[in-house]
N, C-alpha and C positions, 0 to 999 in steps of 0.2 A: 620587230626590231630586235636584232640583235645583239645589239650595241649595250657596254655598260651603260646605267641610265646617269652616271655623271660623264662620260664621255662625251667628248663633239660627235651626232650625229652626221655621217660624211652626206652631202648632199648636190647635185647638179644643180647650177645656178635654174635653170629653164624649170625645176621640177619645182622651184619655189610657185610658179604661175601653175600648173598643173594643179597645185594641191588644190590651189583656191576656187578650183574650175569642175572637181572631180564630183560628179554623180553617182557612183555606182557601175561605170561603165570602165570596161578594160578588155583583154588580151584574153581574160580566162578565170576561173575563180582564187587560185591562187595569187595572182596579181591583186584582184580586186580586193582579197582580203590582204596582205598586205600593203595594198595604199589605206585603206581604211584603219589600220592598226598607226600605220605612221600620223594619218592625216589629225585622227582622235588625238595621239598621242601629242601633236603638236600646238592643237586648238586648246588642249587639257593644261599643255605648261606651257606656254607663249614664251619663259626665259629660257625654254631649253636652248642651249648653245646645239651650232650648227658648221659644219666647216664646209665652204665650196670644195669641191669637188672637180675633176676634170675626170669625167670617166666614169662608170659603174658607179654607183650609190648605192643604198637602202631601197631606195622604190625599185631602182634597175635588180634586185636576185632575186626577184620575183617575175621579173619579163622574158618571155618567149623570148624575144633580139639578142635576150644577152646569152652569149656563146664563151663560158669559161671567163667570165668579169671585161668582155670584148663585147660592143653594141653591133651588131648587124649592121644597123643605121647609123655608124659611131661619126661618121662625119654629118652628116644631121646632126644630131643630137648636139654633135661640139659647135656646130653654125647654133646654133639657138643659145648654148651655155655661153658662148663669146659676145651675141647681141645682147643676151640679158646681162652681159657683167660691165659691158660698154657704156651700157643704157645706165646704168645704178650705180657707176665707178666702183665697182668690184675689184678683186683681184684673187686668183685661184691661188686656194689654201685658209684662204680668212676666215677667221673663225668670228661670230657672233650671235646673239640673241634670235630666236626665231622670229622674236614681231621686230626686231630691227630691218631681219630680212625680208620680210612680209610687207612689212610699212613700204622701203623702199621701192621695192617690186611696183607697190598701188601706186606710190606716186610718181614714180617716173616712168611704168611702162600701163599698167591696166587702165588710170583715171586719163591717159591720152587716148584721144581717137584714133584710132589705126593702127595706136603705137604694138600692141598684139599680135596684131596678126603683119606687120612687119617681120616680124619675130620667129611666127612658126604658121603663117596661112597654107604651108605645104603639110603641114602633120595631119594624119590621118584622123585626130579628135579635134581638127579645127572647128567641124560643124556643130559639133557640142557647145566647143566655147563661144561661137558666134550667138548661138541661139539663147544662151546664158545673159550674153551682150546685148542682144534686144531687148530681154525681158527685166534685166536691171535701167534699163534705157527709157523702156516703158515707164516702166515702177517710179523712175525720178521725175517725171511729166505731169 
């Protein structure tokens, strides 16, 4: 992260479910270790403040798609940022608390059935997060 560490980290609504989802797995080693710098970083201070995003973030300049702070996928990407800020009554620019945005996320899009993969069952790390979803599914039985 390159961001002052009292600054809003800029961040894509959709990437708030990513974090929570993230294995180890990604695009390439640069990518994986910048989500894992961000991911630590934000599990480590839960008040770090956070600003929605439309477009490029902190996790995106680290990804292959991104072409000059431009997503490859950028219309993806913006269907997913719109459903998760729809789902959470977001509104792009907002700034707040990371477990504000974390909390919200869980409760209106992860703790619903289906409600995920409404969201992004077209992403190519769907089957990560599915498999994730069984095994917390299990775990709660």
């Amino acid at each position: 992260m390159k961001e002052k560490d009292g600054a809003p980290l800029p961040l894509r609504p959709h990437h708030a479910m990513c974090l929570g989802f993230f294995t180890g797995h990604g695009y390439g080693g640069e990518f994986v270790e910048n989500m894992f710098h961000i991911r630590r970083a934000l599990w480590k201070n839960p008040d770090r403040l956070v600003v929605l995003r439309r477009g490029a973030d902190c996790i995106c300049a680290a990804c292959p798609n991104n072409r000059g702070g431009v997503c490859r996928t950028a219309e993806k990407a913006a269907r997913y940022d719109e459903k998760v800020r729809r789902a959470c009554g977001f509104s792009a620019g907002q700034t707040m608390r990371w477990r504000e945005l974390r909390s919200a996320v869980e409760a209106k899009i992860l703790s619903r059935p289906g409600a995920r993969r409404g969201i992004c069952a077209d992403c190519l790390w769907n089957p990560l997060c599915q498999q994730q979803d069984v095994e917390k599914s299990v775990e709660s039985v």
